[in-house]
N, C-alpha and C positions, 0 to 999 in steps of 0.2 A: 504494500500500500504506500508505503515514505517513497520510495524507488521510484514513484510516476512524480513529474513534473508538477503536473497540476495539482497533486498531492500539496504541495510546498506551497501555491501561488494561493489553494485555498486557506492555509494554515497561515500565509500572510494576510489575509482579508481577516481570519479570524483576532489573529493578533491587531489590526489598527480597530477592528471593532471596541477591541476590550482597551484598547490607548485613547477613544475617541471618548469614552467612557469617563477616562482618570484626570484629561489633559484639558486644561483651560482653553473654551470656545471663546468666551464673551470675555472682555473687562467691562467689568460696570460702574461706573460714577456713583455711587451711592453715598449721600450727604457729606462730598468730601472723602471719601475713601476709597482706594481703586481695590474691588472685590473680583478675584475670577471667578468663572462658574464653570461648571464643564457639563456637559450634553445628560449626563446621568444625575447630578450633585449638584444640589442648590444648598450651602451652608452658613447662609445669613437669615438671619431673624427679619427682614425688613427688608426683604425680596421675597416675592412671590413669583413662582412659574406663571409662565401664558401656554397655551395650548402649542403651541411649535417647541416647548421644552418634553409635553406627554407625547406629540407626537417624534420628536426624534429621538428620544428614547425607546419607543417601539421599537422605530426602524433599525434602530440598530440592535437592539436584541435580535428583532427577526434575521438581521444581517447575518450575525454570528451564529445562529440556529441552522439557518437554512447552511452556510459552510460547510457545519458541521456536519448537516445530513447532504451532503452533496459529496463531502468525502469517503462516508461509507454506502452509498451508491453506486461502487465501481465495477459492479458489475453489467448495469443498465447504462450503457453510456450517453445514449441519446438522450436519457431523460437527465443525464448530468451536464449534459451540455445545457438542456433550457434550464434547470435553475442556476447554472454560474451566467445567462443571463440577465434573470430573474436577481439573482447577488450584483449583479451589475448595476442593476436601473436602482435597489437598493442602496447601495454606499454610493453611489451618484447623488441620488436622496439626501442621504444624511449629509452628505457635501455641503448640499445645495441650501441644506437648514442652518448646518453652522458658520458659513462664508457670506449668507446675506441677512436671517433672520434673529431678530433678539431671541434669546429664550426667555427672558424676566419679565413682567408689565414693566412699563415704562411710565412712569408718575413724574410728579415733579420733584425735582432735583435729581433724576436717574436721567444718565446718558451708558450709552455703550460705545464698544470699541470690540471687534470682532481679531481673532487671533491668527492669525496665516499659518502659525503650525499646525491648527487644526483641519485649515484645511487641505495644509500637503497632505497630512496622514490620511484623509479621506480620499485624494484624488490615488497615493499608495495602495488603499485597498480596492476601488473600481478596477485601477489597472491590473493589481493580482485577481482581481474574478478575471478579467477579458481576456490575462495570460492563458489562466485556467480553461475556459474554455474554448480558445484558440488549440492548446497542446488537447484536450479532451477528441477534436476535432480533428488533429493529425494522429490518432491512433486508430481512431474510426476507418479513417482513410487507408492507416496502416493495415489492420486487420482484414478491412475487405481486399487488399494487395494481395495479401498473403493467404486468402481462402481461393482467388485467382488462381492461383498458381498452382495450386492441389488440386 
């Protein structure tokens, strides 16, 4: 199972999932204070999530799930290829949440400032799905080669 390519490029999707989780998306201005926040973890009294905080938190749960189940699938390959799609349009998602959206309400005296590490590590894990089922895609090809030839 480690031995296949796309083994590894999923094991990277799953790894920025769980970085996306730990690592500061947002700075927030909060009455004079620069507080970070990260996609999972709101730990100020005087911040409240908005609904783009419950929903990228899903998403990225479900990121790391479906990974997960996309790596012990190796025996079905066509259907591993549509969900390292499917992981695709996912951590594209959550990208897409922590590079333009606040996660906190915004009140007065809150401003934000959005973290660019956060979102290398999410454009990291889109492109390990797309490696993944790219390499998914040249075994396919491989395999029906080599039923050819027999």
């Amino acid at each position: 199972m480690i031995q296949r390519k796309q083994t590894l490029f999923l094991l990277l999707s799953i790894f920025t999932s769980v970085a996306l989780s730990l690592v500061t998306c947002n700075f927030v201005n909060f009455n004079g204070t620069k507080i970070g926040v990260s996609v999972s973890i709101i730990d100020s009294e005087g911040l409240h999530p908005n609904i783009w905080h419950y929903i990228g938190t899903a998403i990225n749960a479900m990121a790391a799930i479906l990974a997960l189940v996309t790596i012990f699938l190796f025996k079905n390959r066509v259907l591993q290829v549509k969900l390292s799609y499917a992981l695709l349009f996912l951590q594209l998602g959550i990208t897409l949440i922590v590079s333009f959206l606040p996660v906190v309400k915004l009140g007065e005296g809150i401003s934000y400032e959005n973290s660019i590490l956060a979102t290398i590590i999410g454009l990291i894990g889109a492109v390990g799905a797309a490696l993944s089922a790219r390499n998914i895609k040249k075994d396919i090809a491989l395999l029906k080669s080599a039923d050819r030839i027999r």
